[in-house]
Structures are given as structure tokens and as C-alpha cells.
C-alpha positions in Angstrom: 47.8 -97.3 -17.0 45.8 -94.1 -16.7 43.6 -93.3 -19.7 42.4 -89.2 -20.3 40.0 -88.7 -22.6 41.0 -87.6 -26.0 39.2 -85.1 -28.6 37.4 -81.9 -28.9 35.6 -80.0 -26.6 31.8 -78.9 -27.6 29.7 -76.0 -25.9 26.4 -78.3 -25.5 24.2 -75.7 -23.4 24.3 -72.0 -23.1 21.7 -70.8 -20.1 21.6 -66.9 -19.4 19.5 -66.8 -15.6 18.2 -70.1 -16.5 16.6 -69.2 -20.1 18.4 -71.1 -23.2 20.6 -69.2 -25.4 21.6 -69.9 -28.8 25.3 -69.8 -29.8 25.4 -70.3 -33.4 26.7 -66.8 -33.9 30.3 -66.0 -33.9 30.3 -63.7 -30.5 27.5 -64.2 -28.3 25.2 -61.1 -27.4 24.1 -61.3 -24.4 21.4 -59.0 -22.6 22.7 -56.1 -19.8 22.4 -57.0 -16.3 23.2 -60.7 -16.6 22.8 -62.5 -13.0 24.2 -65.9 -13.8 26.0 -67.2 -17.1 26.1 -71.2 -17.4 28.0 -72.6 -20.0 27.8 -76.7 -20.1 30.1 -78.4 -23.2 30.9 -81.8 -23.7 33.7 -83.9 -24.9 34.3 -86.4 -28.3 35.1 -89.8 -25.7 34.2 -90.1 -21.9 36.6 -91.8 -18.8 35.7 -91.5 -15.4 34.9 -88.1 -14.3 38.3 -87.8 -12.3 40.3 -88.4 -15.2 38.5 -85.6 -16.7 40.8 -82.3 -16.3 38.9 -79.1 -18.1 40.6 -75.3 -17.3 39.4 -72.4 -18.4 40.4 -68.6 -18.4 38.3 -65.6 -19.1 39.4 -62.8 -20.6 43.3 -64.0 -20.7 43.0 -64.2 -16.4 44.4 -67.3 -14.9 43.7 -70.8 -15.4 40.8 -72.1 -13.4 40.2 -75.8 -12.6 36.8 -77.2 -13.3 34.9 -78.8 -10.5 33.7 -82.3 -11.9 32.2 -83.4 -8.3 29.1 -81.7 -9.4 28.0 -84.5 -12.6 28.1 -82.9 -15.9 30.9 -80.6 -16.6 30.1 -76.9 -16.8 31.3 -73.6 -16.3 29.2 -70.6 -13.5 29.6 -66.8 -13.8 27.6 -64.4 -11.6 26.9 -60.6 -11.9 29.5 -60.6 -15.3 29.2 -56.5 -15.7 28.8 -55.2 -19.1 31.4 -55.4 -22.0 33.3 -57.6 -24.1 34.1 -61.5 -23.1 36.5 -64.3 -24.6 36.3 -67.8 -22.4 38.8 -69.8 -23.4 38.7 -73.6 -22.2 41.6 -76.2 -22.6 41.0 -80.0 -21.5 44.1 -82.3 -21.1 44.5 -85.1 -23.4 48.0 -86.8 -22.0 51.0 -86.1 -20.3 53.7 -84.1 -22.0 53.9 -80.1 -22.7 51.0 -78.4 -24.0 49.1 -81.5 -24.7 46.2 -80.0 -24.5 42.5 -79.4 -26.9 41.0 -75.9 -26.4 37.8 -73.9 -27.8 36.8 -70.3 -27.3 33.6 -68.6 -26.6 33.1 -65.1 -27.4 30.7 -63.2 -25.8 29.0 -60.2 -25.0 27.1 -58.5 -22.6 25.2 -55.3 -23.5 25.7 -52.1 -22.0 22.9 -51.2 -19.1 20.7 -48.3 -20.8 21.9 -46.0 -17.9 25.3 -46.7 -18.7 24.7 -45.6 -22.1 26.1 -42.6 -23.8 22.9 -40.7 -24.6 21.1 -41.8 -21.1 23.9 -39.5 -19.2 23.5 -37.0 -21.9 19.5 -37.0 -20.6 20.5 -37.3 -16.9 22.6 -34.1 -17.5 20.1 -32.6 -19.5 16.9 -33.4 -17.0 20.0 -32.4 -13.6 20.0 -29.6 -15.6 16.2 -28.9 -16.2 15.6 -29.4 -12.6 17.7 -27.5 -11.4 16.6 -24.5 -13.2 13.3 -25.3 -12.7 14.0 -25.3 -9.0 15.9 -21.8 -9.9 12.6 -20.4 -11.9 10.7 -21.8 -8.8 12.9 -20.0 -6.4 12.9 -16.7 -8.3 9.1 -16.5 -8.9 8.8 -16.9 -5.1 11.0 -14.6 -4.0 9.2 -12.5 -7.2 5.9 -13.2 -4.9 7.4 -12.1 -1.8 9.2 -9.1 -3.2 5.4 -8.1 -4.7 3.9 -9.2 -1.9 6.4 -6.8 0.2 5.9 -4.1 -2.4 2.2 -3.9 -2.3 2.2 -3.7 1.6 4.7 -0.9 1.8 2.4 0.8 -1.2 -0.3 -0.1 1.8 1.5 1.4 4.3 2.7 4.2 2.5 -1.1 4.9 1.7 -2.1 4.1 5.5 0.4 6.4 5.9 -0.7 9.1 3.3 -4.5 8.9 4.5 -3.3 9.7 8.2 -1.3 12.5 7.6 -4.2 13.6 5.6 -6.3 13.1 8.3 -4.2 14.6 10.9 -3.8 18.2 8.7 -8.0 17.8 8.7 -7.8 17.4 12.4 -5.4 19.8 12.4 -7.3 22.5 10.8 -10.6 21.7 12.6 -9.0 21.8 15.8 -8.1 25.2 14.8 -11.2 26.2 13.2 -12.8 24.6 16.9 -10.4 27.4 18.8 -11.6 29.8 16.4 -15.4 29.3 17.0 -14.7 28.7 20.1 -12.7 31.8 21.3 -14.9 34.6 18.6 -18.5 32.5 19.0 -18.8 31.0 22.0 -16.5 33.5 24.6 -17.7 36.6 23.0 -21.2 36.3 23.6 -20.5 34.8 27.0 -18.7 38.0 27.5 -21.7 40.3 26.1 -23.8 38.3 28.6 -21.6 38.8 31.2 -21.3 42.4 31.0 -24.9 42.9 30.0 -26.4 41.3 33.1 -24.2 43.1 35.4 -25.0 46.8 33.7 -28.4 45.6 34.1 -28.0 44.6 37.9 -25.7 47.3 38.9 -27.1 50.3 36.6 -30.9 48.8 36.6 -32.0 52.2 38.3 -30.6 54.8 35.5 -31.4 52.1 32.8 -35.0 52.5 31.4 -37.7 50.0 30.9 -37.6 50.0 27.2 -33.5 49.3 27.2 -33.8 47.0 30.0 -36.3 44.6 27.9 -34.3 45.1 24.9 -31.0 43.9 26.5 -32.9 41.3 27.8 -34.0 40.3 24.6 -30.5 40.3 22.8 -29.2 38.2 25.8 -31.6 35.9 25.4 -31.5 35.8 21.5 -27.3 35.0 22.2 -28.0 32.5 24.5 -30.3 30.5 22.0 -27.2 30.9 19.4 -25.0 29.4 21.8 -27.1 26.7 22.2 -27.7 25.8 18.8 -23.4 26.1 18.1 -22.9 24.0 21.1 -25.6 21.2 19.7 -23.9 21.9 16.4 -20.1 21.4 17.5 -21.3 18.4 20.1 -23.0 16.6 17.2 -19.6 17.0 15.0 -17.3 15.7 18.1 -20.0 12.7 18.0 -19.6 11.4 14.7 -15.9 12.5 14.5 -14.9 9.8 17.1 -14.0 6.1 15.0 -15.5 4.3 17.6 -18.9 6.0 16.7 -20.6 2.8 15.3 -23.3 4.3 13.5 -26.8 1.2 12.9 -29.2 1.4 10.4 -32.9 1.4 11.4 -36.1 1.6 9.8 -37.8 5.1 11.3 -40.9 7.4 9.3 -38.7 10.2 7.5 -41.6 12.8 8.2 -42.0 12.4 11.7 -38.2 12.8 11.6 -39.1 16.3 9.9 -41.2 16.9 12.2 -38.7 16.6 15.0 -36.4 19.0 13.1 -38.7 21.8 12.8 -40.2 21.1 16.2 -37.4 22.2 17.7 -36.1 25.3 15.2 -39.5 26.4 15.3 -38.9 29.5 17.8 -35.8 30.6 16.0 -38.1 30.2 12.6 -40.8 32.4 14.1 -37.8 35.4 15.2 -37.2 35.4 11.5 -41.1 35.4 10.3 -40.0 32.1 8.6 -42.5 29.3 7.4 -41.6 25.7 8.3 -43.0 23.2 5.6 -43.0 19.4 5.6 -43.6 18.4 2.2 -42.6 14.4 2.9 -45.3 12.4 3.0 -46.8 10.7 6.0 -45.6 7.1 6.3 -42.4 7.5 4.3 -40.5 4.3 6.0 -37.2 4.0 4.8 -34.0 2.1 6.3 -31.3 4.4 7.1 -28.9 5.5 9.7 -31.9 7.8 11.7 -30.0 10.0 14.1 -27.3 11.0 11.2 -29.8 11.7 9.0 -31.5 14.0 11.6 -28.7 15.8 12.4 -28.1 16.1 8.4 -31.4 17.7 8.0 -31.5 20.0 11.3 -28.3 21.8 10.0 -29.5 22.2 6.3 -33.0 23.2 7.9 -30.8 25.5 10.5 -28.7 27.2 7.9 -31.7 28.0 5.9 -33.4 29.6 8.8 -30.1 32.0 9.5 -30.4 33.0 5.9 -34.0 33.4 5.2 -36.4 36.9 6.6 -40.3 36.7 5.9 -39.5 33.4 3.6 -40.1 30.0 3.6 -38.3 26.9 4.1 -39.7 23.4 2.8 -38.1 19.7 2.8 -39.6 16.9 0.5 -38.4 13.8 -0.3 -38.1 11.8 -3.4 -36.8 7.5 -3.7 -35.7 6.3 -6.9 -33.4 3.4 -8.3 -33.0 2.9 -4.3 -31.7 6.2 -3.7 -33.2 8.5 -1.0 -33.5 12.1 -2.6 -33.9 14.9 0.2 -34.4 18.7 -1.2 -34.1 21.9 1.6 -34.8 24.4 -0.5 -35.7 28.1 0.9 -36.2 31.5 -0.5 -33.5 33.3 1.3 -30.6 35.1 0.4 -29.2 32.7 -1.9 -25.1 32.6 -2.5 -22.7 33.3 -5.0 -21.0 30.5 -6.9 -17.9 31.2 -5.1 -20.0 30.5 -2.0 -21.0 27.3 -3.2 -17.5 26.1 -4.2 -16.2 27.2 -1.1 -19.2 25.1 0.5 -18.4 21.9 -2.0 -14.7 22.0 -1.1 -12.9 19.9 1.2 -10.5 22.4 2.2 -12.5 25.4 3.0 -15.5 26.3 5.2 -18.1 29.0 4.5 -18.7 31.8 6.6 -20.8 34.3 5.3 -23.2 36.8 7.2 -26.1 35.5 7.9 -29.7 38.2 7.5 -28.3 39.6 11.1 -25.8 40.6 9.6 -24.1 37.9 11.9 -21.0 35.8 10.5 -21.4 32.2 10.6 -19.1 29.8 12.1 -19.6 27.1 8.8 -19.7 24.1 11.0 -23.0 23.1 9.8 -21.9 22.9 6.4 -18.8 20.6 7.9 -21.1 18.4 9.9 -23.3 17.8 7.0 -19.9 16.9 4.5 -18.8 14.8 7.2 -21.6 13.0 7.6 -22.7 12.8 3.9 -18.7 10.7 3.9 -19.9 8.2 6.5 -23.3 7.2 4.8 -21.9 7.0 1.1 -24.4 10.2 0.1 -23.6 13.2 -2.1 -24.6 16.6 -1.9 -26.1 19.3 -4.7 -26.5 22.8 -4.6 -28.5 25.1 -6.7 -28.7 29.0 -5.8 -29.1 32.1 -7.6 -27.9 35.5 -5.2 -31.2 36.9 -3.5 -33.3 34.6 -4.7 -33.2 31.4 -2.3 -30.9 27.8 -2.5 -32.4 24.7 -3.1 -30.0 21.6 -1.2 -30.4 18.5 -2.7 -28.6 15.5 -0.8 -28.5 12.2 -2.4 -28.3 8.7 0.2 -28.5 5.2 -1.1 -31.1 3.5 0.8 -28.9 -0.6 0.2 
């Protein structure tokens, strides 16, 4: 007759991923992200093993028949997700209805920490805190770009500004240019021209003593021409932007010296005194043909407005700044003649001890070029009694 074992059943070994597990407690806690779950029981009386018939049921599910081919009777779960367990397990003691012994285990297995109430509440929170620090991110560069865009239309608008400035400048030096050069330069040419032919055509009813002195005044208007040609040439020079302008070491005397070599005859028309107060061997490091021109047109200007006088230049260096002082003791100007001479928008013209009006391009050269060395410019004057220029260059 077949015998099935009677009695109890006993949970003898509890093994979460292979480590032992107590189950005294009443429900079994059991750590999140359980991999395998062996539970291995035991019975009050043995038989053979395939007399041995063990079910069990989790959670309520269906009945599941324990494999006994395997030796010691026990019960495998894998990847069991989080919550709340009850294993139920019944083993047959005889024939008949429900004549079966059962036990329970409880268990449970934790809730993963990103399954957890408060860990979503972060992941919002830190989706969140990306996301507008992405935003801020975002917003400060399109902040960058929009100042970035701003300050080179401010550029451009500047560019813009300084060009239009520039062009009105042109503007009114292309029309002072017409001016000088339809009154200073065509007008003489014009007394020359007619002068020359009287004296070719009418040279028998014209006596000696005119003849000479027409001769004279064409020749005086010829040297003006020249020197406002050499003027306006040296302007157009150092107007063009592609006039790259070197420093050099040179002696600032023999410079001088240059200056007055060539102004000399015009000096001696006007019973003027040339005097080059810079010492011998004054080496400095400057822009030399600039600064030449610089000094020829103060020199110039104090020649046109000087009779019986004196014109000096002397130089002074300190705190590496090149002092250079014209002074002479002509007719001196007014101190709306020296604003007019200090201001960018206006050009002097006053008669010069001829009697002759200027054309004021000197004084234009000399602001002009005073801009493209970084230099300032002084004057001191008291009507009728001479003008001391003082023009200020750094020499680093």
C-alpha cells in the first residue's frame, strides 16, 4: 500500500542571492532588487522522495507542483519586483478531500530607492532644475549675442558717425582747396599772365623803372605760388590713409636749419632775422619729415606776419615730451584769431604785413599733422606785439 508522509511542514533555510536570511520575524523583509529567493523547508517524517507531493501558491496564484528530482525539496523565485508577498505551501498527507498540511511565509521586498516617493519628488525637482538651468543658459547666451550685436552696431554706428564726420571735413576742405585754388593760385597766374604780355607788347612805352618793378612783383607772386603749392602738396600728402608715416632718429637742428635754409630769401624781403636757438646734436626719435613740414609752416607763417622782426625756434625735452617754441615779434593776433586758429571748424585768414590775405592752410596742415603724431599745440599772442607757438610731441 502506498505510504505519504504525514506531519508539518518546516521552512529550514531562507537564502536571498545566496546570503542566509533569518525568518524568525513574522513577515520577512527582504532588500529591493532581489535576483533569486530560495526557500528550502522540511517535513516531520520522510518516504521516498516520489511519494513526497509539496504545492505551493504565491500570492493566492495557482497551485504549483514542487520538483523533487532535484534532492532536497525547495522552492526558486527570480527577479520578484518590489511589494508585499504571502507563499503559501500545502503538502499531501493521504487520499481524500483537502487532506492536506500547509504553512505560510510572509514576505517582503523593499521598494527600490528610485521607486520611492521622495526620489521622483528629486527627479522632478533636479528635471526641473536642469531644465531651467539649460533656460538661464540659453538666455544669458542669447543676452551675449544680443550685447554682443548691440555693441557692434554702437561700432558701426560710430564707424558710421566718424565717417560722416570725416566726409563734411573733406567736404569743407575740398571747398576751402577750390577756394585757394580759384582766388590764390588763378589770380596771380592771371596777374602774371597779363603782366608779361604788357611788358612784351608795351615794353617800348613802358619805362625802365616800371618795367623792373613789374618784374619784381611777378617774381615776388611766383615765389608765393610756390610756397602755397609746397603748402597744399604737403597737406594732400599726409591727408591720403595710406601715408604710413616711420619714426626715425634725425638732429632736430639741422632739421632747423633745413627750414630756414630754404625761407631764407622770403625772410630777407621782409628784413626778418632767422634764429636757431636748438642746440647742436639734439637727437631725438620722431617722425622727421612731419615734423619738418610742422616747423616750415609755423616758421612760414611767422615770416608773412613779421617786418624788420625776428623769428627764433628752440626746443625744450621733458618727462619725454618734445617742447618746440616759434615765437616771433610780428603782428601778433587777437584772441578771436587764436580761437579761430585752435578750432576744428574754422581756418584763419587774416592779412598778412602785405596787406595780403592768407589762405590758412598752414595753420590746417600743422592741426592735421599735430592729430597724426599725438601732439598738442599752444598759442600765446598779444596784438602788435609778436606770438609765441608752442607745440607739444611725445617723444615714446
Amino acid at each position: 500500500m502506498l505510504a505519504l508522509p504525514s506531519g508539518k511542514i518546516y521552512i529550514d533555510k531562507l537564502l536571498v542571492d545566496g546570503k542566509y536570511c533569518s525568518t524568525a520575524s513574522t513577515t520577512i523583509q527582504l532588500p529591493g532588487q532581489v535576483k533569486k529567493l530560495e526557500i528550502i523547508f522540511a517535513v516531520s517524517a520522510w518516504c521516498k522522495k516520489e511519494n513526497l507531493y509539496i504545492d505551493y501558491a504565491l500570492n493566492n496564484d495557482q497551485w504549483i507542483r514542487v520538483d523533487m528530482a532535484s534532492g532536497e525539496p525547495k522552492i526558486n523565485f527570480s527577479n520578484l519586483s518590489y511589494g508585499n508577498y504571502n507563499l503559501l505551501i500545502r503538502k499531501m498527507n493521504g487520499f481524500g478531500t483537502n487532506n492536506y498540511s500547509y504553512t505560510s511565509v510572509a514576505f517582503t521586498i523593499a521598494t527600490p530607492f528610485y521607486q520611492q516617493w521622495w526620489f521622483r519628488v528629486l527627479a522632478v525637482l533636479a528635471v526641473a532644475a536642469i531644465g531651467y538651468l539649460i533656460f538661464r543658459l540659453r538666455l544669458r547666451g542669447y543676452d551675449l549675442k544680443e550685447k554682443k550685436l548691440f555693441a557692434m552696431v554702437e561700432q558701426k554706428t560710430r564707424d558710421l558717425n566718424l565717417k560722416n564726420i570725416q566726409l563734411e571735413k573733406n567736404d569743407q576742405i575740398k571747398t576751402r582747396l577750390i577756394s585757394v585754388i580759384n582766388h590764390d593760385i588763378i589770380t596771380p597766374l592771371k596777374f602774371m599772365h597779363y603782366a608779361g604780355k604788357a611788358l612784351v607788347e608795351k615794353k617800348e612805352t613802358i619805362g625802365p623803372e616800371q618795367q623792373l618793378q613789374t618784374i619784381s612783383e611777378i617774381t615776388q607772386t611766383a615765389k608765393d605760388m610756390e610756397m602755397l603749392s609746397s603748402q597744399i602738396l604737403n597737406w594732400i600728402i599726409y591727408q591720403n590713409p595710406n601715408e604710413r608715416m616711420q619714426k626715425e632718429e634725425f638732429d632736430l637742428h639741422q632739421s632747423v636749419e633745413m627750414v630756414f635754409a630754404v625761407l631764407k630769401f622770403p625772410a630777407k624781403l621782409k628784413n626778418t632775422q632767422l634764429q636757431n636757438n636748438v642746440p647742436a646734436n639734439s637727437v631725438i626719435y620722431q617722425y622727421m619729415e612731419p615734423l619738418r613740414v610742422l616747423v616750415y609752416n609755423l616758421v612760414l607763417n611767422s615770416i608773412n606776419f613779421t617786418k624788420e622782426g625776428l623769428v627764433s625756434v628752440q626746443c625744450n625735452i621733458a618727462a619725454n615730451t618734445l617742447f618746440i617754441q616759434v615765437t616771433d615779434s610780428g603782428m601778433g593776433m587777437t584772441k578771436e584769431q587764436i580761437d579761430n586758429v585752435m578750432s576744428d571748424e574754422k581756418v584763419i585768414a587774416a592779412a598778412n604785413v602785405n596787406n595780403k590775405k592768407g589762405t590758412g592752410l598752414g595753420y590746417m596742415i600743422i592741426k592735421d599733422l599735430l592729430k597724426m603724431m599725438s601732439g598738442s599745440l599752444s598759442i600765446k599772442s598779444i596784438k602788435n606785439n609778436g606770438t609765441t607757438v608752442l607745440v607739444s610731441l611725445p617723444l615714446k
